[in-house]
N, C-alpha and C positions, 0 to 999 in steps of 0.2 A: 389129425393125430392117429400116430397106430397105437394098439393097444399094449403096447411095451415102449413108447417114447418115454422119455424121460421128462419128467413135467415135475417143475418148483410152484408150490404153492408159500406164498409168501403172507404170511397171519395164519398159520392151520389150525393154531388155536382161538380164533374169533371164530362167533359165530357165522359168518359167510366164507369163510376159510375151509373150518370143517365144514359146512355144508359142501362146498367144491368139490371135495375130498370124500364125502359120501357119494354124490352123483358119480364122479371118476369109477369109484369103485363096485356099484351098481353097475355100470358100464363095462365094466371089463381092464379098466385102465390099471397097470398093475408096478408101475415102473416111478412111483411117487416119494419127491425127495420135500423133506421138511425138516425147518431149524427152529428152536423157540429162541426168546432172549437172551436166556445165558447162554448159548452155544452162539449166537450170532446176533452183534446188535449192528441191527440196519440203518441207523443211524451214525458209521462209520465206517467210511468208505473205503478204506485199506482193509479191513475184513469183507464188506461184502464183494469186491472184487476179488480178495482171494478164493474166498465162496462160488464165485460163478468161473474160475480158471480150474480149478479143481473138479468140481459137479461136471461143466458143460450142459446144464440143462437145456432139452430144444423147444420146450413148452414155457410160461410163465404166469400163472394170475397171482398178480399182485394186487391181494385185501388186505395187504400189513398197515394198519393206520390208528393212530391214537385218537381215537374217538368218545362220544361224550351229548348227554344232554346241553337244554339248556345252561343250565345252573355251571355244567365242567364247562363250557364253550367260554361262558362269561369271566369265570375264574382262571382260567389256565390259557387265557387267551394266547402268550406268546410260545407254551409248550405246543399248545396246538399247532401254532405257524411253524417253528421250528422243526419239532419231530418229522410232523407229516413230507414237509421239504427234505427235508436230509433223507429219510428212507425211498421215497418217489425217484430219485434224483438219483441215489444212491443204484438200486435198483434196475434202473431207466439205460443209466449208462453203460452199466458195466454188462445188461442184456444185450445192447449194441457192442460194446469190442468183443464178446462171446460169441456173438455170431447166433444168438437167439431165433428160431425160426418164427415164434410167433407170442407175444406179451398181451396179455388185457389188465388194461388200468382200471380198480375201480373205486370209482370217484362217488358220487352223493349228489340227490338233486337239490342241496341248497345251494350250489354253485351259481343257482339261476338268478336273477335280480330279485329285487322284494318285492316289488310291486309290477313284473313282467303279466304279460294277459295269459289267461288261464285258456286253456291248458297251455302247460309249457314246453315248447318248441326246442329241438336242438338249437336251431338258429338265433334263439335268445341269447344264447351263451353272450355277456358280456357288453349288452345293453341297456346296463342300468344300475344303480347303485344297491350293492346287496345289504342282507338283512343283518343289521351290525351286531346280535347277539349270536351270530355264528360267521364274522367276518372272516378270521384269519384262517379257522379252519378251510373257509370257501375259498379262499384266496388260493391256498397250499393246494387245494383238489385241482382248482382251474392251471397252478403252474404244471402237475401232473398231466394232466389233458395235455395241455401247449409241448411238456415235452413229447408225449406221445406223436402228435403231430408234426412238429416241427422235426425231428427223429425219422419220422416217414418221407416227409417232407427232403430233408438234404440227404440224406444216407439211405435209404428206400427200405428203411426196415418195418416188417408189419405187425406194426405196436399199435393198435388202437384201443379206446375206451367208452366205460357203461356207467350212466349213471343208474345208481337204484335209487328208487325209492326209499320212503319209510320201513325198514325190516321188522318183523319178528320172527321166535322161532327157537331148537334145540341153541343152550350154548346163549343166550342173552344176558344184559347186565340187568341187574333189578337190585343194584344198590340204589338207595333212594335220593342217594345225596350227586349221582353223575349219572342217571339212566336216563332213556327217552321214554317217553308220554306212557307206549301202552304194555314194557316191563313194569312201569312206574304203576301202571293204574292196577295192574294184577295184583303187582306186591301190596298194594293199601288199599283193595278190599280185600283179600285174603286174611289179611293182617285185621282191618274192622271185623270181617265176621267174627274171625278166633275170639277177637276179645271182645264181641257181641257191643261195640260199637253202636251211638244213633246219625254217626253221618260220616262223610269223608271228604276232605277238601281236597278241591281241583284248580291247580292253579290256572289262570287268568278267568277270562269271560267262559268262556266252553264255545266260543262263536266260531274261534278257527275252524280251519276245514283241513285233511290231512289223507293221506293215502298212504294205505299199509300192504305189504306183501312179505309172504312166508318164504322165510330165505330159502326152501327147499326150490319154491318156484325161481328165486333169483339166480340159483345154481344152477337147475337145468337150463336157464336162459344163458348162464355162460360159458356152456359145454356146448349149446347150439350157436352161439359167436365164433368160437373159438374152433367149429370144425366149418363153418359157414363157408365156401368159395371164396367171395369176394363183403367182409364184414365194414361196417360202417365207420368210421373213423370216430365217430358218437354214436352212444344211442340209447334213448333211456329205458330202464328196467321197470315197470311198473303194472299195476294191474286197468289203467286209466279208468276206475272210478274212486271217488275219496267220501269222506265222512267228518262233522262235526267233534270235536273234542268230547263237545255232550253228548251226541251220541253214542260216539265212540267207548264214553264212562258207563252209559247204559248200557249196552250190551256186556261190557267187563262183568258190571255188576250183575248183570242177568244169567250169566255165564259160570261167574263163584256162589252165586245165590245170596247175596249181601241185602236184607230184608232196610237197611236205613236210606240217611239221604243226601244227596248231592249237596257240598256248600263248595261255592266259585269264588277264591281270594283274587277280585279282579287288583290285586297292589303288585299280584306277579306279574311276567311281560307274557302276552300271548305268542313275541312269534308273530311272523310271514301268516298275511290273514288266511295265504290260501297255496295251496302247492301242490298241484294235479299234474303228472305227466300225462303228455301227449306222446299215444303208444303207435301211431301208425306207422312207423319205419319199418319197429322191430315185428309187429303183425302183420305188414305187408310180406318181411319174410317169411313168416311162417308161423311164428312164436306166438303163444300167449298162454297166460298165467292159467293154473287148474285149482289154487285152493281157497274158495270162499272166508271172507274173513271171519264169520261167527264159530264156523268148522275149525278153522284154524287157531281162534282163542280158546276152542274148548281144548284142541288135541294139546295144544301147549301146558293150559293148564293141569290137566290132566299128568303130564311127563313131571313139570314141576311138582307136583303131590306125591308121585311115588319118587322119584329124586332126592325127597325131601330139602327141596334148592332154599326156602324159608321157612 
């Protein structure tokens, strides 16, 4: 990319969207086109291709995607298949008749089986029956991938995709009622301390095991895909080590300073016991992550206090 291409970031209001969009700009990248929902729903395909006849963007990362904890995965299970299809799809195509020079799809590593061998492989993709309290949404990522692929595949266009990991970071959801584990775990001890609380419930066992990275590092990883030579068709985003639930709530807590104590509702679902990416693709390139996860939950927290986000 030169530093005046014209580059669509698709979700700039998610948190990995902006994050993009910070990197770009720390970079020098100065030629950035962004649409929120009411100017352009991606989920209908006669506006988003009037959108890319119009623009002609030669850049694309597409992070547009309706996304969701457990609890929104389970609930909203056919918006999640729906949306996520229709904007990917949407998107995918009309970057091909535009003549797009270069797309990154990014996708999510629950795409992987549930019970695939740890750490998880590209080559897993699609080996196994996935983890049914986040099916459809997995489903819709892996039709993304395919088109990606199959896109390169017959029409030689260079669309490839990243799965990330677990995110956190500026720009997260920490509603409680559709967020992931470690928004989720910030907002309810912050929340225990204020009201000087003596415990805080976690849901399922705390046995899981989980891998987190600070979308700042998932960013720089897709500025360095996305200028790469010759980039991988796949290739996961991660920091390749991961952590307990329980753990994971301890250091939360040790981090807001939450003096109570851990209670586990194992009547909730835990979740894929275990979901470690395997980084050697993207580290044999070159790439690997720089922000420690304790560092990382404190700078957050920190941003959320002065923000006053809860």
């Amino acid at each position: 990319m030169e530093k005046n291409s014209k580059i669509y970031i698709a979700g700039h209001r998610g948190m990995v969207g902006s994050a993009i969009i910070r990197a770009l700009s720390k970079e020098g990248f100065n030629n950035i086109i962004t649409r929120n929902s009411k100017e352009l729903d991606l989920r209908n395909q006669k506006d988003v291709a009037t959108f890319f006849n119009d623009e002609q963007p030669e850049y694309v990362f597409l992070a547009a995607a309706k996304v969701g904890g457990i609890q929104a995965n389970n609930c909203y299970r056919a918006e999640f298949l729906y949306d996520n299809l229709m904007i990917e799809a949407n998107i995918i195509h009309s970057a091909y008749l535009s003549k797009v020079k270069r797309l990154l799809f990014l996708g999510s590593s629950c795409i992987y089986p549930k019970l695939a061998p740890q750490p998880l492989k590209e080559e897993y993709l699609l080996t196994g029956p996935l983890e049914p309290t986040n099916e459809p949404y997995a489903i819709a990522k892996i039709a993304g991938i395919k088109l990606c692929e199959t896109y390169r595949d017959q029409y030689g266009c260079d669309f490839f995709s990243a799965m990330p990991t677990n995110l956190y970071g500026p720009n997260d959801n920490y509603d409680l009622e559709n967020s992931h584990v470690l928004p989720a775990l910030i907002r309810k001890f912050h929340t225990a301390k204020i009201n000087d609380d003596e415990s805080v419930e976690i849901w399922g066992t705390g046995s899981p095991k989980r891998e987190f990275l600070h979308v700042n590092d998932l960013a720089e990883a897709c500025l360095f895909l996305m200028q790469h030579p010759t980039p991988p068709t796949l290739s996961n985003i991660g920091c390749g080590e991961d952590i307990s639930i329980k753990e994971l709530a301890l250091t939360v807590k040790k981090v807001i300073g939450f003096e109570g104590e851990l209670k586990f509702d194992t009547s909730k679902p835990d979740g894929t016991p275990r979901k470690l990416l395997d980084m050697t693709v993207l580290n044999k390139l070159g790439w690997k992550h720089k922000i420690d996860l304790a560092d990382g939950i404190e700078t957050v927290y920190q941003s959320v206090l002065e923000q006053n986000i809860f």
